[in-house]
N, C-alpha and C positions, 0 to 999 in steps of 0.2 A: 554510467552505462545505462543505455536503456535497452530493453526489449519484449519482446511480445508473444507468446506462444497460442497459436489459435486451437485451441482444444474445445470440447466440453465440458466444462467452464474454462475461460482464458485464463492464461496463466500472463501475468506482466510487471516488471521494475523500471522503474523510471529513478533515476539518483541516487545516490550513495545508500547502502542499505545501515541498519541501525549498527550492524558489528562492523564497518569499516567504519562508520562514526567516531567510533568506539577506539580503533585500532590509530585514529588522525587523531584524538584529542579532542573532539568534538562533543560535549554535552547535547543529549540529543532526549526530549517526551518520543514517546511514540501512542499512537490510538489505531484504533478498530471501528468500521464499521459495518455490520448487518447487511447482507444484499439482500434482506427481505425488505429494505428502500429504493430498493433499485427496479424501476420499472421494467427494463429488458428482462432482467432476470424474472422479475414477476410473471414476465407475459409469455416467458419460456418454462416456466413451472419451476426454477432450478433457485431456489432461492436462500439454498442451503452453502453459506463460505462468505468471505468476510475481505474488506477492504483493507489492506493496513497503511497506517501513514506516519513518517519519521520527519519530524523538524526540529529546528534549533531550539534548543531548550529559552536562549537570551532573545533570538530575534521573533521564534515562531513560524519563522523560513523555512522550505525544505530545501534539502541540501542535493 
């Protein structure tokens, strides 16, 4: 499922989240990243929330 909510800050999911992962069987890492790397956000002052990202734990793939 993907979607997108335009807010200040955006809110958005693109593919299976880490607890349906979970609920298929699916071994899954998950990470984090800082939007104080993210230039939009820099240049908007909002630098504060974080990226997250769920992939196959065997392939590295996100699902």
């Amino acid at each position: 499922m993907h979607s997108c909510i335009f807010t200040l800050s955006e809110i958005s999911t693109v593919g299976m989240s880490e607890d349906v992962c979970k609920e298929h069987g699916i071994a899954v890492e998950f990470g984090k990243l800082s939007f104080r790397g993210n230039e939009k956000q820099t240049i908007l002052g909002k630098i504060d929330g974080i990226v997250k990202f769920v992939t196959e734990k065997d392939t590295k793939k996100s699902s």
